[in-house]
N, C-alpha and C positions, 0 to 999 in steps of 0.2 A: 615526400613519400608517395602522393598518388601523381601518377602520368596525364597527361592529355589521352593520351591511348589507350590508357586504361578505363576510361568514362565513354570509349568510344566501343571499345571490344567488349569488355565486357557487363558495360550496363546500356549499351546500344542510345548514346548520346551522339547530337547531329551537330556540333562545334564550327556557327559562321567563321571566317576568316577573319572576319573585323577584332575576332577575340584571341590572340595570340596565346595570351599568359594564364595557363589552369593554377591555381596556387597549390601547392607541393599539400597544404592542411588542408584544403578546399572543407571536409566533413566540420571540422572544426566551425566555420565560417556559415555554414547554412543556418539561414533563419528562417522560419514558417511560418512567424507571426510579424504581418505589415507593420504592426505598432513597436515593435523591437527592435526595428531596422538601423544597423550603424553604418558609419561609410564603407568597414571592411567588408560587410555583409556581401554574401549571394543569397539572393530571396527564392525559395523554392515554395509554390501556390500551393497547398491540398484543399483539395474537394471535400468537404463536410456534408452532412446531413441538409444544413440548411446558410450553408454557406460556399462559394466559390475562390479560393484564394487568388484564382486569377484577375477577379473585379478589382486587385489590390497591386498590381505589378506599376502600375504608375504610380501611384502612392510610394511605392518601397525605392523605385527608382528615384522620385521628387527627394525623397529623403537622404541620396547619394551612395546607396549600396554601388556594388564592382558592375552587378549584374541580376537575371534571373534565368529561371529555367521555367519551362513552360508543356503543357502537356498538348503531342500535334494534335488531337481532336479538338483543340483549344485555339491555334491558329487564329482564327479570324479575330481572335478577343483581344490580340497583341495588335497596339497601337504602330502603325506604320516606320514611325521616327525612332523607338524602341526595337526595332526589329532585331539590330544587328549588335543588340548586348545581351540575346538571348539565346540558351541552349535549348534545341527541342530533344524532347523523350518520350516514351512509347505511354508512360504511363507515371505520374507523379508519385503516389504512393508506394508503388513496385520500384520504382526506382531511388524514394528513400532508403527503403529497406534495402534494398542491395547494396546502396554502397555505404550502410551501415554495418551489414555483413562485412562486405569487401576490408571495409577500414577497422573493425574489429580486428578481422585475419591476421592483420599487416601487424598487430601490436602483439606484444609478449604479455601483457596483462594478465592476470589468473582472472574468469570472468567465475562469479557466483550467481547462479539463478536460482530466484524463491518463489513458491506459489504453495496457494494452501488456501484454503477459506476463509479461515481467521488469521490474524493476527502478522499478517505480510510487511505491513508497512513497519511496524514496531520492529520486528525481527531484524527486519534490514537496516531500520538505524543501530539497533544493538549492535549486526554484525561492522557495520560499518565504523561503530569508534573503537571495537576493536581490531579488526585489520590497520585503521590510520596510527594507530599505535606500532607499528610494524613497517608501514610505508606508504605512498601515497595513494589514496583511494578515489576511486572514483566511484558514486551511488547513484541511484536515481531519486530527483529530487520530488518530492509530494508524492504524488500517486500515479507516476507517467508509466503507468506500468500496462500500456496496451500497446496497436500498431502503430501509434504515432509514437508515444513515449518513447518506447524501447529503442527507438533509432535514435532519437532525438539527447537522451543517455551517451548511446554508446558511438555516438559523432563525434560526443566532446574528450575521447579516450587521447590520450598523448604519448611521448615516449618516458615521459615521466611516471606514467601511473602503473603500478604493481599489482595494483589488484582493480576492479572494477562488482558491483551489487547490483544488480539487476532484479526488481522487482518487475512480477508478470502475474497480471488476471487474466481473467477469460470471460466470456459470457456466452460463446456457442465451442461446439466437438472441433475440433483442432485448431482451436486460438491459439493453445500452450505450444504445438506443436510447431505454428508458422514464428513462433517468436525464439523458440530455441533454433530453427533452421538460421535466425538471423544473426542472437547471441553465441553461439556454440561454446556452450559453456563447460566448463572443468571442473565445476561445484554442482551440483542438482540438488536443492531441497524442496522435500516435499515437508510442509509442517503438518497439516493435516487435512483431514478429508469431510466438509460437515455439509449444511445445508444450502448454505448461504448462494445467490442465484439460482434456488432449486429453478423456479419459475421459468427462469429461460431455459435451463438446459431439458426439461419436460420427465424429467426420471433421476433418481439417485444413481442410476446405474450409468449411466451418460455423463453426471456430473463425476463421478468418480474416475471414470477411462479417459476425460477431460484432464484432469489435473494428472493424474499419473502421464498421460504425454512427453510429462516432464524427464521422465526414466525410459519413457516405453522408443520414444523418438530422437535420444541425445549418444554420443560418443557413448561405446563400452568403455572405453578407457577413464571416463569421468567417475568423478567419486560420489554416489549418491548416499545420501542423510537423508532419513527418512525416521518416523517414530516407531519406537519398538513393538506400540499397543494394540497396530493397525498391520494384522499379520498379514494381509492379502497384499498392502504396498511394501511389506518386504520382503515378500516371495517376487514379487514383478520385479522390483530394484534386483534383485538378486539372479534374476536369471538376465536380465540386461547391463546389468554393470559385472566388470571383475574387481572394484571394493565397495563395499556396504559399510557405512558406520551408523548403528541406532542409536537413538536418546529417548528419555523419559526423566522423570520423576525418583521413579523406585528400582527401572530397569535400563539396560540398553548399555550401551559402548560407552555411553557418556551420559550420565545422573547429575542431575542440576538438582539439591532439594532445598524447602527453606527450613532453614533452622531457627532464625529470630524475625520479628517483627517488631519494630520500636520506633515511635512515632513516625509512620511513612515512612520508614528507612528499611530494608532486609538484608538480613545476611543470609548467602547460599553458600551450601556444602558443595562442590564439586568434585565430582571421581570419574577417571577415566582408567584405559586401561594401563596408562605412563603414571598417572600421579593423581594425588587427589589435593585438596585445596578450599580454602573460603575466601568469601570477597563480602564486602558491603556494597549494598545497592543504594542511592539516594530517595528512590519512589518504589512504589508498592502498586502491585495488581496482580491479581491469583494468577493469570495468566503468562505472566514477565518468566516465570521461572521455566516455564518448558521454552517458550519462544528462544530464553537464555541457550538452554541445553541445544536446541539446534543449532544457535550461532557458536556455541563451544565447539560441538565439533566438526564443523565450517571449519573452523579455526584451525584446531588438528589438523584435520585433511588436506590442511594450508602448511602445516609443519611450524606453527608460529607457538611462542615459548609461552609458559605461562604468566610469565611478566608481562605482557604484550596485553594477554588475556584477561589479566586481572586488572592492569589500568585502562583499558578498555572500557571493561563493567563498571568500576565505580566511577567513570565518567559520564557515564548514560544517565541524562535525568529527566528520560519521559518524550513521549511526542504529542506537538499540539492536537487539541481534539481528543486526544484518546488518554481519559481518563484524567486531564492534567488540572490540578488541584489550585486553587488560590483561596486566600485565607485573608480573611478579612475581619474587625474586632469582634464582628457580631454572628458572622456568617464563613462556611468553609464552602466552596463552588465546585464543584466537579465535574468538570466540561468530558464527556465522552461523547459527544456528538457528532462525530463524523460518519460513523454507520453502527449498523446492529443486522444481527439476525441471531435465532433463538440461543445458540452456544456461546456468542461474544455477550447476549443480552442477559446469560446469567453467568460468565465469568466477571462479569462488572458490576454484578450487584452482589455478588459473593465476594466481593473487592472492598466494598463499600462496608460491608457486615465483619471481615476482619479487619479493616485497618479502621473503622469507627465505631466500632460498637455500641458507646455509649450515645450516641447521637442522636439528637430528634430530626428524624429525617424527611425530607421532605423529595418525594420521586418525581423526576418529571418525566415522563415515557411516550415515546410516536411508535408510527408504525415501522413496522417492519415489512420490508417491500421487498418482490421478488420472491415468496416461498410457494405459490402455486397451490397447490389443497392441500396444503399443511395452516395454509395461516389462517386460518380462524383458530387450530389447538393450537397452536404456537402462542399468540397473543392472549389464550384462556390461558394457558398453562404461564405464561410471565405472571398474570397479575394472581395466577394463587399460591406461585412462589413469592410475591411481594409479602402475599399474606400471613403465611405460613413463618417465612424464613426475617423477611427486614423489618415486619411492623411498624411501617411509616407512619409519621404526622398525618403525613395529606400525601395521596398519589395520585398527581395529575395526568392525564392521559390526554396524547396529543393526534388529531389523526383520524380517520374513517375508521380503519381495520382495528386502532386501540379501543374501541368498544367492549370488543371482548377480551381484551384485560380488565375490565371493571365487572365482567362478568365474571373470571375468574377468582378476582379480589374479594367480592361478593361471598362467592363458594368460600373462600377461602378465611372470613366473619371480620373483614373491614367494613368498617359500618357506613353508612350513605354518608354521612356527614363529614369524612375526611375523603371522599373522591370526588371527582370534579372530570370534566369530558370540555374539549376543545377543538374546533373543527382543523383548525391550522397554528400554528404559535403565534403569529400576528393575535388571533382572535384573544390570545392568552394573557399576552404583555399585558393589557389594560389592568389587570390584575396583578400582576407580576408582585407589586410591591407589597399589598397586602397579604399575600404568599407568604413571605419571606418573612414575616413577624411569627410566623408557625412554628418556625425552628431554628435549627443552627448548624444543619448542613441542608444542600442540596444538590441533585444526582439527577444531571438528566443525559438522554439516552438514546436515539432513533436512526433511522436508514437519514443519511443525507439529504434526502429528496424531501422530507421532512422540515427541516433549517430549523433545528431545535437549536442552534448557537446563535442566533438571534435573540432567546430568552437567556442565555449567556451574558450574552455581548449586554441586554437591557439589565439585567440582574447587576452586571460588575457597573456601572455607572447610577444604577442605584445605591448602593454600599458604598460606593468612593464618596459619593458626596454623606455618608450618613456622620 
């Protein structure tokens, strides 16, 4: 499918003679990372913050890839005997992305893009076991949801695949916008619009014309999904798309609600404007039911039956890190460590309060990073909803900025003898075990940059062996 002349026209590729044969998948075959490298590989170097991919072109070569590609202002760095299994280009980065574009183009896939503050990555697997109930899907894997990621995705698209998920963040004013110029997507969802990376984007008002990008910058003809509750992103969808489908809770084109809750398990009500319906869910989180409602009507907009729909959802059993439960004779674990910021940090402890109620809980919480002059009340206001609403055993706080969650907990009449303060989770482990005789759950919580799965990871290998 892709030409030699195509790598030459239009993404301005310098092709030695020595290399006759471009491969028809060529996207397919690109690797970025030297330790990945197979024999079919073609190695393309990106420049990192604190790394060079091109110090790695021998290495990838040693390893018996086709070939590589190499950026000209990088020249000199290409070993002599290597010269002539190498493609020069203008710029490695810009030239991922292009013919990540280019080769998206070329495929009939339905591409879905998601962005939203909270809850991107969960949504996307939701959407994604239901589309592969429908036909082959293609998602992005972990969180490659930035300028590398996103190419890196949609390389691996084939003529196989029907549909394609596309998760995209941002951390500055037209991320969203450079990454739909690449995916040109047919789905646009926006989930929603909260705090999370206030700090870099320096204003709410910036973070918000950021994430809408995803409507304000993409095809009219695409179908944007957007929430019903957030009436400014559906006047902007709506004068940039010609369909809109809302969702919510109580309102909107498509209402996901819950109806039962029974041990970690839910059943949601669904209604849309074709039909309505219930499904059981295997996990539980306050939040699963809206994130649901926007892959529902993904789904719709996709023209896919409710049977598709429905064994989709009760296939979903949760993403690691976020929120995922183990249960052990003494102890229930509740891993939600992969990130936080004020909205996800109290949908997950309002998570915690309906599906355990009775539990003697034990909190572990970090910081939360990235909120700019909001996080000192952010981190007050967590720990006086601890106080107020979960009335833990013991809430440990992990972190510089968690201080004032113990100030708020304080306010809030947890008494000094069940809090506890920790500069990093390392410092915490030594503890760990005698923690864990406190109660009979545990809930911990923070920004990544944190590595509160570390008291996880030490917590589950103490319990195994109990």
């Amino acid at each position: 499918m892709l030409k030699r002349q195509d790598l030459i026209q239009h993404l301005n590729a310098t092709i030695p003679d020595e290399i006759r044969d471009i491969p028809s998948n060529l996207p397919n075959i690109i690797q970025t990372d030297s330790r990945s490298i197979r024999p079919e590989h073609w190695f393309l170097p990106i420049i990192g913050e604190t790394f060079d991919g091109h110090d790695f072109i021998r290495q990838a070569m040693e390893k018996g890839c086709q070939g590589f590609f190499y950026q000209a202002d990088h020249c000199d760095q290409i070993p002599s005997d290597l010269r002539s299994r190498g493609i020069e280009i203008p710029d490695s980065l810009e030239f991922f992305q292009g013919l990540a574009s280019f080769w998206r183009n070329l495929h009939k896939a339905k591409v879905v893009a998601i962005t939203g503050s909270n809850g991107k990555t969960t949504a996307k697997e939701m959407l994604s076991h239901i589309l592969t109930k429908a036909g082959n899907t293609l998602y992005t894997k972990g969180s490659y949801n930035n300028e590398i990621g996103v190419p890196i995705t949609l390389c691996q698209l084939t003529t196989d695949h029907q549909f394609a998920v596309i998760e995209m963040g941002a951390r500055h004013k037209g991320d969203i916008e450079a990454l739909c110029n690449i995916a040109n997507p047919d789905i646009c969802i926006v989930l929603n619009i909260g705090v999370a990376h206030l700090g870099e984007f320096g204003s709410r008002e910036t973070l918000r014309s950021t994430k809408q990008e995803m409507l304000t910058t993409t095809r009219k003809d695409a179908i944007a999904i957007v929430p019903h509750d957030d009436s400014d992103t559906v006047n902007v969808a709506k004068k940039h798309h010609d369909r809109v489908l809302t969702f919510g809770l109580e309102e909107g084109d498509i209402q996901v609600k819950l109806k039962y809750l029974t041990d970690g398990a839910m059943t949601l009500a669904i209604t849309s404007p074709q039909e309505a319906f219930q499904e059981t869910v295997p996990v539980y989180h306050q939040a699963y039911p809206i994130n649901f409602a926007a892959s529902v009507a993904a789904s719709f907009g996709l023209d896919l039956s409710s049977l598709s729909i429905r064994q989709g959802m009760k296939s979903f059993g949760g993403v690691s890190q976020r929120f995922s439960i183990s249960r052990f004779p003494t102890m229930t674990l509740i891993d939600d460590t992969y990130n936080a910021n004020p909205q996800s940090m109290d949908a997950g402890l309002s998570s915690v309060n309906a599906a355990f109620p009775n539990a003697d809980t034990i909190l572990v919480l970090g910081d939360m990073l990235e909120l700019g002059d909001e996080s000192q009340q952010a981190h007050y206001n967590v720990g006086y909803y601890c106080a107020e609403s979960v009335r833990p055993k013991m809430l440990v706080a992990i972190g510089p900025l968690s201080r004032a969650m113990l100030d708020g907990a304080r306010k809030g009449g947890i008494s000094e003898d069940k809090l506890l303060h920790f500069d990093s989770a390392d410092d915490f482990v030594p503890q760990l075990e005698e923690i864990l005789q406190k109660g009979n759950l545990l809930y911990a919580k923070a920004s990544n940059g944190i590595k509160l799965n570390r008291i996880i990871q030490n917590a589950r290998q103490i319990l195994e062996k109990a």
